[in-house]
C-alpha positions in Angstrom: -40.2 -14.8 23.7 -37.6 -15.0 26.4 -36.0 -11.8 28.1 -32.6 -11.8 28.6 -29.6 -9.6 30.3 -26.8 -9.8 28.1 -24.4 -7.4 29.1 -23.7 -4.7 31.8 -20.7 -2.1 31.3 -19.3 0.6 33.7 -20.8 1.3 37.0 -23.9 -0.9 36.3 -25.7 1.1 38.7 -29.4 3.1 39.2 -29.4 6.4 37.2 -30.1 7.7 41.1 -26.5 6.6 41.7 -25.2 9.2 39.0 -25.7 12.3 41.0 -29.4 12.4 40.1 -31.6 13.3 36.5 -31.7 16.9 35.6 -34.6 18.3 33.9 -34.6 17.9 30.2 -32.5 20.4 28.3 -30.2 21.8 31.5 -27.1 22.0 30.2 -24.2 20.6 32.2 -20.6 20.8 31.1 -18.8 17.5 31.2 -15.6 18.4 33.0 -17.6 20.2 35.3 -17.9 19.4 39.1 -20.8 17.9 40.3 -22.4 18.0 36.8 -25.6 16.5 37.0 -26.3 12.7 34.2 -29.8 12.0 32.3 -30.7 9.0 32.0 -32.6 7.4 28.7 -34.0 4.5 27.4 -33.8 3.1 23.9 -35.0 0.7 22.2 -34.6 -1.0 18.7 -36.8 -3.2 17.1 -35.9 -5.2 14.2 -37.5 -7.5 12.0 -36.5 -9.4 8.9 -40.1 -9.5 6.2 -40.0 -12.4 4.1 -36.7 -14.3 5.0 -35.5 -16.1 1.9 -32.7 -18.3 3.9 -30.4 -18.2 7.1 -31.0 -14.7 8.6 -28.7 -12.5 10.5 -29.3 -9.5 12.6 -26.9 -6.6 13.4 -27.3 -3.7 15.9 -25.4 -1.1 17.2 -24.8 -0.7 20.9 -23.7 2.1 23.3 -19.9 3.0 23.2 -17.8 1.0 25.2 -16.1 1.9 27.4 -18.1 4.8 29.6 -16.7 8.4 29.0 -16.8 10.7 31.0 -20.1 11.8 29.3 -21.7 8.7 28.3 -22.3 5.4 30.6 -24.4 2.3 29.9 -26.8 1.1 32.5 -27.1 -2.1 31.3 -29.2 -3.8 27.8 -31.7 -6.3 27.4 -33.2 -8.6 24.7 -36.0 -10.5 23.7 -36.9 -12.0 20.9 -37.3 -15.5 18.7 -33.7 -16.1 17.8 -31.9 -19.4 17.2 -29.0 -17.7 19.0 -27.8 -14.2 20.1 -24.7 -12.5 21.5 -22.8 -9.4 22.2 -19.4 -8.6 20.3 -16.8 -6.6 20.0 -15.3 -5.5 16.8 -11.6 -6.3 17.1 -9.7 -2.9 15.6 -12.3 0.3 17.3 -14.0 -2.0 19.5 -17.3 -1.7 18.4 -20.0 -3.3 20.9 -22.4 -5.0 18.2 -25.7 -6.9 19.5 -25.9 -10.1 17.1 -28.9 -12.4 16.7 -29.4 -15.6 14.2 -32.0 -17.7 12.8 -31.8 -21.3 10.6 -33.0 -20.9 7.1 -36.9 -22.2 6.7 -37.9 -20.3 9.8 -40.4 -17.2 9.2 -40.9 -13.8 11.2 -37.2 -13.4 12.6 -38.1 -11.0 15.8 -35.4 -9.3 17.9 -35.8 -6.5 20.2 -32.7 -4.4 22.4 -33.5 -2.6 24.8 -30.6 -0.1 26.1 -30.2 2.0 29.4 -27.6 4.8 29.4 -26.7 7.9 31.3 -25.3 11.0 29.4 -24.1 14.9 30.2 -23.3 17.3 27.7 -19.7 18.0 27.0 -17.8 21.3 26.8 -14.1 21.4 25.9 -12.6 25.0 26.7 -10.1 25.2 24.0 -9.0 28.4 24.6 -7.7 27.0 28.1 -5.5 23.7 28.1 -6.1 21.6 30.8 -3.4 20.2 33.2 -5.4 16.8 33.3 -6.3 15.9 29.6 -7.0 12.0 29.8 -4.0 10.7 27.4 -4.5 8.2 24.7 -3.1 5.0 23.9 -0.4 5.5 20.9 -1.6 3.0 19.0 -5.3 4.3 19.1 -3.7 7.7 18.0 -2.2 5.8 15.1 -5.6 4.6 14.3 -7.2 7.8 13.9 -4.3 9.0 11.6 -5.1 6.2 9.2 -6.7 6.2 6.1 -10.1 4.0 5.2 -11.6 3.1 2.6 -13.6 6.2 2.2 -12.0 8.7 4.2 -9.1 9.1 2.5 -5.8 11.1 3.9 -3.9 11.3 0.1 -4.3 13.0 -3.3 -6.9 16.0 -2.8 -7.6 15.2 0.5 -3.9 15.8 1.4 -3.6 18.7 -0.8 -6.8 20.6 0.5 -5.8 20.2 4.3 -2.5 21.5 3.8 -4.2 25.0 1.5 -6.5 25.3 4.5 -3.5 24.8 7.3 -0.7 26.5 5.4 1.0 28.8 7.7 -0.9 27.6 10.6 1.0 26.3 14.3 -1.0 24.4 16.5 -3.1 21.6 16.8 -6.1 23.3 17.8 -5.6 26.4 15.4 -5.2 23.7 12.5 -8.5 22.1 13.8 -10.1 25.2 13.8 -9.3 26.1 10.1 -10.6 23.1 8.8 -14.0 23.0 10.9 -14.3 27.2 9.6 -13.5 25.8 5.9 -16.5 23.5 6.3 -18.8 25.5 7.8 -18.0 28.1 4.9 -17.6 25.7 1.7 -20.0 23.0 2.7 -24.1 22.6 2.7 -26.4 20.3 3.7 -27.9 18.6 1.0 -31.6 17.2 1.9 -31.9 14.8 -1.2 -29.2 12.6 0.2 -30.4 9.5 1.3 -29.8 8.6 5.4 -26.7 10.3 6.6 -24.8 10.1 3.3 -21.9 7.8 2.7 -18.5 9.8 3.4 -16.6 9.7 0.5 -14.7 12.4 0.9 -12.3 12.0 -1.9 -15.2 12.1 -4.3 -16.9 15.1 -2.7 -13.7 17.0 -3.4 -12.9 15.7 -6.8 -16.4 16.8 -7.9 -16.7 19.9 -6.7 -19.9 18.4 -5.1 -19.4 19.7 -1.5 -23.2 18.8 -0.9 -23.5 16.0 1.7 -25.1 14.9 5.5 -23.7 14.7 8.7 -21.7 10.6 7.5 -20.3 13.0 4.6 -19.7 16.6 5.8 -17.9 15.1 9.2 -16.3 12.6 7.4 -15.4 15.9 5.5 -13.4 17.0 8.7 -11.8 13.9 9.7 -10.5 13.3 6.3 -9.0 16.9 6.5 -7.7 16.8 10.2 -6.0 13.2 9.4 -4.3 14.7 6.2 -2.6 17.3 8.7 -1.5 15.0 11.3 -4.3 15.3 13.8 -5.7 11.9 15.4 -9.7 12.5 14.6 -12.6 10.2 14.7 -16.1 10.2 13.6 -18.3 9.1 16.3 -21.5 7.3 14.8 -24.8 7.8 16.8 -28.7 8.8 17.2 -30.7 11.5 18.8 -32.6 10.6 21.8 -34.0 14.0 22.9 -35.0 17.2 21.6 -32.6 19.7 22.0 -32.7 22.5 24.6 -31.6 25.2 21.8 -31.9 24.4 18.4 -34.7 22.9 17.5 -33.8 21.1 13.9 -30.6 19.0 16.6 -33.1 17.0 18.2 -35.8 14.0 18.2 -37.2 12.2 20.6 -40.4 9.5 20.5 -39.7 8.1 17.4 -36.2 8.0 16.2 -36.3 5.6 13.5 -34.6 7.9 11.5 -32.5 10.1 13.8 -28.7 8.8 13.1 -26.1 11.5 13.4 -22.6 11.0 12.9 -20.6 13.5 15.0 -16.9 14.5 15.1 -13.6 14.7 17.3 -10.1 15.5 17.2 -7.2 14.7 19.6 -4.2 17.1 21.3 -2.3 16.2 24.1 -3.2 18.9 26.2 -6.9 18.8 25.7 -7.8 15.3 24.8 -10.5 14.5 22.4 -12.3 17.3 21.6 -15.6 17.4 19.9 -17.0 18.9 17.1 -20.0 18.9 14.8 -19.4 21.3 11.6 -22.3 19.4 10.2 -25.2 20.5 12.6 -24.1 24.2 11.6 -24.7 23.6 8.1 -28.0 21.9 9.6 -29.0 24.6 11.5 -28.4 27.0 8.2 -30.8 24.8 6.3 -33.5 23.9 8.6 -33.8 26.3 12.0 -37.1 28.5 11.4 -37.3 27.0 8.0 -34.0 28.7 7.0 -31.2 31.0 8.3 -27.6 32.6 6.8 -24.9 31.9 7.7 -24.8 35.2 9.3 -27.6 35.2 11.4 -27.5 35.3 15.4 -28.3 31.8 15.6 -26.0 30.2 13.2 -23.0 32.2 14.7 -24.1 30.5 18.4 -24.2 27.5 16.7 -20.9 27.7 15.0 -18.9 28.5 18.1 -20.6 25.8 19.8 -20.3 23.1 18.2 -16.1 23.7 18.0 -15.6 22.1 21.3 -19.1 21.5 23.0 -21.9 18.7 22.1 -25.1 18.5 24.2 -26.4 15.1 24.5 -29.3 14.2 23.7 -27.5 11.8 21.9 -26.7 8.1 21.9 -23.2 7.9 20.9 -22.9 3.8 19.3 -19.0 3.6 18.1 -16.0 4.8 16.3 -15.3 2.0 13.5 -15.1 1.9 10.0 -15.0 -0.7 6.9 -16.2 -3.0 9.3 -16.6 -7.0 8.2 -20.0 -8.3 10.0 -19.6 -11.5 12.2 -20.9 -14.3 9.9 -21.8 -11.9 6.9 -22.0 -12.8 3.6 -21.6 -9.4 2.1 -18.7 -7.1 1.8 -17.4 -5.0 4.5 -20.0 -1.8 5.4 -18.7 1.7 5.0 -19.9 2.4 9.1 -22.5 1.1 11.6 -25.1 3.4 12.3 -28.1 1.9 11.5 -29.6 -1.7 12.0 -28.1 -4.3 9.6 -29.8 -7.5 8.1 -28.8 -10.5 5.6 -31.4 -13.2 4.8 -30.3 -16.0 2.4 -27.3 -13.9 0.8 -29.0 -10.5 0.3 -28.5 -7.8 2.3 -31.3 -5.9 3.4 -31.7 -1.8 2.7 -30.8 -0.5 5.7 -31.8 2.8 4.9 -35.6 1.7 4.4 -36.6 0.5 7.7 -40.2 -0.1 6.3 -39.3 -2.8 4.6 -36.3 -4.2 6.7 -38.2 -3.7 9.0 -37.3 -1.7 12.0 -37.7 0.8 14.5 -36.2 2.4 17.1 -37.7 4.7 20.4 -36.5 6.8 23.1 -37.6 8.1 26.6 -36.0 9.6 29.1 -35.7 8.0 32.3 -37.1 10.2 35.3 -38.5 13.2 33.2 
C-alpha cells in the first residue's frame, strides 16, 4: 500500500514551531499572548466489508482554514484505492478526504492519518474587544440561513422571539437562548450517535430529548431565528479533558463525535458555545449531578464563551451532496461515509462499515 502526502494547510510547520507542547490538560486561552499549542495525531481507518459494486469512501478532515485555535500540520494516506483526493465542499468549504474503488474489487482499505495543533479558546464576553476578526458578509448571510433541518420559521421563529422578547443585544439574546437550553433541554442516552438535529420536530413534539447534533442544533436554529449569524461546528474528541471528566476521550475515539456551537457579533467575533456538554455533564459527571450542583454551574458559565480543546474541530456544512454519491444529500459530516454498489453504508455502526478512528498526542 503506497503512503502518500496529500495536502498541507497553514504554517505546515513542526508542532516545536508553535511556541512548544504544554502538558496535557493546561489550559491556555486563545486570545492570549504567548499561549502555548498541543499538538495530536489522528487517525481514521475505514473499511468497506463485503463490497457489492463501485465503492466510495468519505472522511472528514481538519477545518480549513487555521483559526486561531486550531492548525493542521499536514495529513497522510495509505491505502488500496483505485483513486484518492482531497476536496472542498463548495458553499462551507468543507475539506473532505475521498477515495474510490471499481466494482469487482474486494477489501476496499483506506487509512488518514491527520496532524494538527490546537489551544483552548476563551471569549470574554463581558469585555468587547477592539480587534474582533470581522467576517465576510456573505458568510454571515450563510449562518442566517435556514437548512433543511435547522429550521429558522414556524415554531422555531416563534420560540426564539418568547425567549428574546424584550431583550437588546446580540450577546444578551445569545445568552437567553443558551440559558433556555440548558434549563428546558436533556440529554437523552437512547439516541443513536449524536442525534440528527431536527429542531423543528424536537419543538413540535414537546420532545426536547436529544444529543449534542440535536441540542446545538437546538441553539443555532434559535439564534438564526433572532438574527444572529450561528454555526454548528462538527467534530471529535481527541483527549481527555482536564475538568470534566464525561467531555473527554482519548485512545479510542471511534465513537467520540461532538458537534459544538458558535455565534457571531461584530465586536467579539465568533464566539463559542456548547449548551450541550452542560446537559452532558448533568447526565453523566459522577454518574449524575443537578442542575444545581457546583460542577454543573462551572460548567454552564464555561461553556458560554470558552471551549477547551481536546477536540478536533472537521467543518461547518450542512445538507451536503457527496462527490460522486449515489444517495441523497446527508444531514452533516461527522462521521466516516461509505456507498458500495448503490447502498449506503450505516455510518453510525462502525463494526460493520467498518471503521475506526485513534488519537495521541504529539510530545506528551
Amino acid at each position: 500500500m503506497n503512503r502518500r502526502v496529500f495536502l498541507k494547510t497553514g504554517i505546515g510547520a513542526s508542532a516545536a514551531a508553535l511556541g512548544g507542547l504544554s502538558r496535557p490538560g493546561r489550559t491556555i486561552a486563545a486570545g492570549t499572548e504567548g499561549g502555548r499549542w498541543r499538538a495530536f495525531e489522528v487517525v481514521a481507518r475505514a473499511e468497506v466489508i463485503d463490497p457489492t459494486g463501485p465503492t466510495r469512501v468519505w472522511l472528514p478532515l481538519p477545518l480549513m482554514p487555521d483559526t486561531d485555535y486550531q492548525k493542521s500540520l499536514g495529513q497522510t494516506w495509505t491505502g488500496n484505492a483505485a483513486a484518492a483526493r482531497v476536496y472542498r465542499e463548495d458553499k462551507y468549504g468543507a475539506a473532505i478526504f475521498y477515495a474510490e474503488w471499481p466494482g469487482g474489487g474486494s477489501g476496499p482499505v483506506v487509512e488518514v492519518t491527520s496532524r494538527f495543533a490546537t489551544r483552548d479558546r476563551m471569549v470574554d464576553v463581558d469585555k468587547p474587544g477592539p480587534n474582533a476578526a470581522p467576517e465576510a458578509r456573505a458568510a454571515l448571510a450563510t449562518y442566517r440561513e435556514s437548512t433543511r433541518l435547522i429550521r429558522t420559521d414556524g415554531i422555531v421563529r416563534k420560540t426564539s422571539q418568547q425567549i428574546t422578547k424584550g431583550i437588546e443585544g446580540d450577546v444578551d439574546k445569545a445568552r437567553a437562548i443558551y440559558e433556555w437550553i440548558v434549563e428546558n433541554t436533556f440529554r437523552d442516552p437512547k439516541v443513536k450517535g449524536c442525534g440528527v438535529g431536527d429542531i423543528r420536530a424536537m419543538l413540535e413534539s414537546g420532545n426536547l430529548g436529544g444529543k449534542c447534533a440535536d441540542l446545538n442544533a437546538l441553539f443555532v436554529g434559535l439564534a438564526r431565528a433572532a438574527g444572529l449569524p450561528a454555526r454548528d461546528v462538527y467534530g471529535i474528541r481527541v483527549a481527555d479533558s482536564a475538568e470534566f471528566k464525561c467531555l473527554g476521550k482519548s485512545g479510542d475515539v471511534t465513537k467520540a463525535q461532538h458537534c459544538r456551537a458558535e455565534f457571531y457579533t461584530p465586536s467579539l467575533g465568533w464566539v463559542p458555545v456548547d449548551p450541550a456538554d452542560v446537559r452532558k455533564v448533568v447526565l453523566e459527571e459522577r454518574g449524575g449531578i443537578p442542575l444545581d450542583d457546583p460542577t454543573t454551574k462551572r460548567a454552564r458559565a464555561k461553556l458560554f464563551g470558552q471551549w477547551e480543546m481536546n477536540y478536533l474541530a472537521y467543518n461547518y456544512a450542512h445538507d451536503l451532496k457527496l462527490l460522486n454519491s449515489k444517495d441523497d444529500p446527508i444531514a452533516f459530516l461527522m462521521y466516516p461515509q461509505a456507498e458500495t454498489g448503490a447502498v449506503r453504508k450505516d455510518s453510525l455502526d462502525p463494526d460493520t462499515f467498518k471503521y475506526r478512528i485513534t488519537s495521541r498526542e504529539l510530545g506528551a
